[in-house]
C-alpha positions as CSV (number, residue, x, y, z in Angstrom):
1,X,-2.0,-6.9,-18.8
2,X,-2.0,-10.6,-17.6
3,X,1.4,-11.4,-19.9
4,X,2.8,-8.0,-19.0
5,X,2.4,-8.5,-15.4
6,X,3.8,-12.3,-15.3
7,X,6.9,-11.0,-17.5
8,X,7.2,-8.2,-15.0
9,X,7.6,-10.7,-12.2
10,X,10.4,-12.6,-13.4
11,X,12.1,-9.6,-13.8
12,X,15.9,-8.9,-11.8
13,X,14.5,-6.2,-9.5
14,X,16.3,-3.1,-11.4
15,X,14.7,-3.9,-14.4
16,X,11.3,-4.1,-12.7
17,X,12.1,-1.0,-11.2
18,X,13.4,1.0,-14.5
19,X,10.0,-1.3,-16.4
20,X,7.4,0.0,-14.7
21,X,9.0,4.0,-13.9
22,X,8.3,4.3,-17.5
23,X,4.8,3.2,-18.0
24,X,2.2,5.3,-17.8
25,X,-0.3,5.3,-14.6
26,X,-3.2,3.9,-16.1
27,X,-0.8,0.9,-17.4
28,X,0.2,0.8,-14.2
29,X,-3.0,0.6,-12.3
30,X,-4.2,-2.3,-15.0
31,X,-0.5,-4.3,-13.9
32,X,-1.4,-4.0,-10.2
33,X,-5.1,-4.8,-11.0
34,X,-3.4,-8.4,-12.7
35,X,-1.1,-8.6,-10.0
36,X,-4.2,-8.9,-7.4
37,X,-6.1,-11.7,-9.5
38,X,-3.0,-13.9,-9.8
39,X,-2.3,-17.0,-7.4
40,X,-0.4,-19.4,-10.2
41,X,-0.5,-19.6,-14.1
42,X,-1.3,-22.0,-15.8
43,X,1.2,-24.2,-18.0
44,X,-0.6,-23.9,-21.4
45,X,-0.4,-20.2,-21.3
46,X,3.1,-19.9,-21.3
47,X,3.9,-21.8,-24.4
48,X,5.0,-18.1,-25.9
49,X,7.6,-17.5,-22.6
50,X,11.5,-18.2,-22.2
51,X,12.1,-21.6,-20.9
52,X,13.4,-20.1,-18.3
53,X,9.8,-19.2,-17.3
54,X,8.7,-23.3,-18.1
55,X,11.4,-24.1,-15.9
56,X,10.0,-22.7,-13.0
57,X,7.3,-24.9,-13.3
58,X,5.6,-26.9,-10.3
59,X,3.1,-29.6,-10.1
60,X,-0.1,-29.0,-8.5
61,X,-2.8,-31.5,-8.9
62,X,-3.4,-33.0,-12.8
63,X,-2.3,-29.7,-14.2
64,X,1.0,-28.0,-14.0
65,X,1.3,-24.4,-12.9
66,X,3.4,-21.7,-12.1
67,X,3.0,-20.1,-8.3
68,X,3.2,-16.8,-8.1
69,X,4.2,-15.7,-4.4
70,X,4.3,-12.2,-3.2
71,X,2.8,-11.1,-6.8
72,X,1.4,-7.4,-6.1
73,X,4.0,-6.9,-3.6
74,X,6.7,-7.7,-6.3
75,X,5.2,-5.1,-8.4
76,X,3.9,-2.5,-5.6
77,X,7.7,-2.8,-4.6
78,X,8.4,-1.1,-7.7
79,X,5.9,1.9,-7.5
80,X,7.3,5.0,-5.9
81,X,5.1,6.0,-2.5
82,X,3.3,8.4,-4.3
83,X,1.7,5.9,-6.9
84,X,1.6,3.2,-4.4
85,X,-0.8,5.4,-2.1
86,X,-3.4,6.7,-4.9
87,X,-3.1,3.4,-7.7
88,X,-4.1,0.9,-5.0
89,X,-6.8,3.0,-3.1
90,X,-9.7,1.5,-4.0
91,X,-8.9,-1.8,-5.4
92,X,-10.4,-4.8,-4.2
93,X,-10.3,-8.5,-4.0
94,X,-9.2,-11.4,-1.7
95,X,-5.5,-10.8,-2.6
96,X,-6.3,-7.3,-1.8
97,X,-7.7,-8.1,1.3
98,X,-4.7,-9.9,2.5
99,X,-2.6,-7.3,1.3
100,X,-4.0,-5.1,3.6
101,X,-3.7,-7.2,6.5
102,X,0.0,-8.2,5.8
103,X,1.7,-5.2,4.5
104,X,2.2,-1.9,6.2
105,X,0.7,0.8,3.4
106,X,-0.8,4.2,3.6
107,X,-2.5,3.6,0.4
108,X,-5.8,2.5,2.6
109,X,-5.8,5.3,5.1
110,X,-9.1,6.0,4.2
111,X,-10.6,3.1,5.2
112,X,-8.8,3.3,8.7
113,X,-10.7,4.0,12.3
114,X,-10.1,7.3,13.2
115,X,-8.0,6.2,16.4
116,X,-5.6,4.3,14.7
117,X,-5.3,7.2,12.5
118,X,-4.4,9.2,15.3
119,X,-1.9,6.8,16.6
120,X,0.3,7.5,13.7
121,X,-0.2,10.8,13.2
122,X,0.5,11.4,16.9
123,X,4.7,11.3,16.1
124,X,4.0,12.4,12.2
125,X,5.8,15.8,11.4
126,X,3.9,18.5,9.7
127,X,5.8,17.8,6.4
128,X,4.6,13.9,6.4
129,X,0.6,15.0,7.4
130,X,0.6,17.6,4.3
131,X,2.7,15.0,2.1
132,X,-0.2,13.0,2.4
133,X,-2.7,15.0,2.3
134,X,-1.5,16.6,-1.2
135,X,-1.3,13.3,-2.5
136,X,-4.5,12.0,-1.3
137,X,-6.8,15.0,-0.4
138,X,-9.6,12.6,0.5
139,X,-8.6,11.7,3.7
140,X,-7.4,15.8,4.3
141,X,-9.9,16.3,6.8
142,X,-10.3,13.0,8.3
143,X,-6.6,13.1,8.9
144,X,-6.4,17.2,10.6
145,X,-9.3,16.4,12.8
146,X,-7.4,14.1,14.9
147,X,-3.4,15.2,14.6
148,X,-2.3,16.2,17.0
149,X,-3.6,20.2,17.6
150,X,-0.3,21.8,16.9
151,X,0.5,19.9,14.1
152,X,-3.1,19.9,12.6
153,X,-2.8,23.9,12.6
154,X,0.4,24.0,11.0
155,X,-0.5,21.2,8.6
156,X,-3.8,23.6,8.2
157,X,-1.6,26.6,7.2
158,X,0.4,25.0,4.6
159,X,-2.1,23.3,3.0
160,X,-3.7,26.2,2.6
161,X,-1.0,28.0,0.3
162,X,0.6,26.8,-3.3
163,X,2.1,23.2,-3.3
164,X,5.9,24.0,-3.8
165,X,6.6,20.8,-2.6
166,X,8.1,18.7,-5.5
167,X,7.1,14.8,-6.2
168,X,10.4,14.0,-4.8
169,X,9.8,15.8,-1.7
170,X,6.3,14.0,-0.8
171,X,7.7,10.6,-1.9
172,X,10.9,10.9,0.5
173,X,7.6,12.5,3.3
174,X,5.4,9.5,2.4
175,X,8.4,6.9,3.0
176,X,9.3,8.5,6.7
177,X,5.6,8.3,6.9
178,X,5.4,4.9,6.2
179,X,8.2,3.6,8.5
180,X,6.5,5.1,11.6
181,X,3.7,2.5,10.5
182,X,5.5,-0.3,9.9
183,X,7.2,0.2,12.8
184,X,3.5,0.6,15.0
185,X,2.6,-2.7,13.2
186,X,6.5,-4.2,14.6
187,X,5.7,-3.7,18.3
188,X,2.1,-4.5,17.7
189,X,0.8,-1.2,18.7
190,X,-1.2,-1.4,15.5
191,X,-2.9,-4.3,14.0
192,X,-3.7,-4.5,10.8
193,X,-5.8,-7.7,11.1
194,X,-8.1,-6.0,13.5
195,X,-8.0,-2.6,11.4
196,X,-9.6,-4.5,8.5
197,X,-11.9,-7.1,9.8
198,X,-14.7,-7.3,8.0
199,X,-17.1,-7.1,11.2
200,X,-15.4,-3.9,12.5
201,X,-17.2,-0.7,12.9
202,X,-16.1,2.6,13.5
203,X,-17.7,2.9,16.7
204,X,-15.7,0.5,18.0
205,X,-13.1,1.9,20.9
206,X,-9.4,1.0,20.0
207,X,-10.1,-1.1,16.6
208,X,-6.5,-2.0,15.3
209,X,-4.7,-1.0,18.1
210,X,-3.4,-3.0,21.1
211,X,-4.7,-3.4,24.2
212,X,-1.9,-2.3,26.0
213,X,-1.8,0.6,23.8
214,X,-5.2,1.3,24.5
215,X,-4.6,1.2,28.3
216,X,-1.6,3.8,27.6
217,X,-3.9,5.8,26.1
């Protein structure tokens, strides 16, 4: 997984793309796994690479290594929504960590206070609540106890009959979905420093979301 996610990195972007559509999700979840444990490389292991790959290299102290920036985003860039939102739930580590804090995601909803939960779903459409709910119907609940009431019926109502909904459909839901969050996290309505903090609790009022916000509220 190690060689397999370095190769993948140095990648053009439509071959990423077209690599990783056609592995399976457990291959998949073990790339994104490597992707999170990988800050730089070092020399000696890529004696079996192009030289196009050596000729990247960098110095860095006595030994020579490879940086590699923006490494799970490179390959999360690649994963449609609906893989995005269930491989990385639950993964964890430092680069995790600072994933979450950097990079707008639904994929750890569950782990959000309820009120900045509500701040998104308070201009979500039915379609994006049961998008995500079908896709990660862990956080069902926790998500139609504070939509909005209307919504939270309706969202109710659907996800109570068959899913006709094709994976198409909830990926195009998920990615409308996620642009109302990056764009909370844009005008600073939501924080995603304070949403993860270590120290926070879910008793605290307004955790990850603005002060002024709070105050509007």
């Amino acid at each position: 997984p190690k060689m397999k996610t370095l190769v993948s990195l140095f990648m053009p972007t439509d071959l990423r793309l077209r690599y990783l559509k056609a592995l399976p999700l457990e291959t998949k979840r073990e790339l994104l796994t490597s992707a999170a444990e990988l800050s730089h490389i070092g020399a000696d292991e890529l004696k079996s690479l192009e030289k196009s790959l050596k000729g990247k290299l960098k110095s860095e102290g006595a030994a020579e290594v490879i940086p590699l920036e923006f490494t799970l985003n490179k390959l999360v860039s690649a994963l449609t929504p609906t893989e995005e939102v269930t491989l990385l739930n639950g993964m964890k580590g430092a680069a995790i960590d600072e994933f979450k804090m950097s990079t707008p995601t639904l994929a750890f909803v569950n782990e959000w206070p309820e009120k900045v939960l509500a701040r998104l779903l308070a201009t979500a459409t039915t379609d994006e609540v049961v998008a995500l709910a079908r896709v990660r119907p862990d956080v069902s609940a926790k998500m139609l106890a504070v939509a909005p009431p209307m919504t939270a019926e309706m969202a109710t109502e659907e996800l109570a009959m068959p899913d006709n909904r094709s994976d198409k459909e909830k990926d195009q839901f998920l990615e409308h979905l996620t642009a109302r969050l990056k764009n909370l996290v844009d005008i600073k309505e939501v924080i995603l420093e304070d949403v993860f903090k270590a120290e926070a609790s879910e008793n605290t009022p307004g955790q990850g979301i603005s002060n002024d916000d709070q105050s509007a509220a």
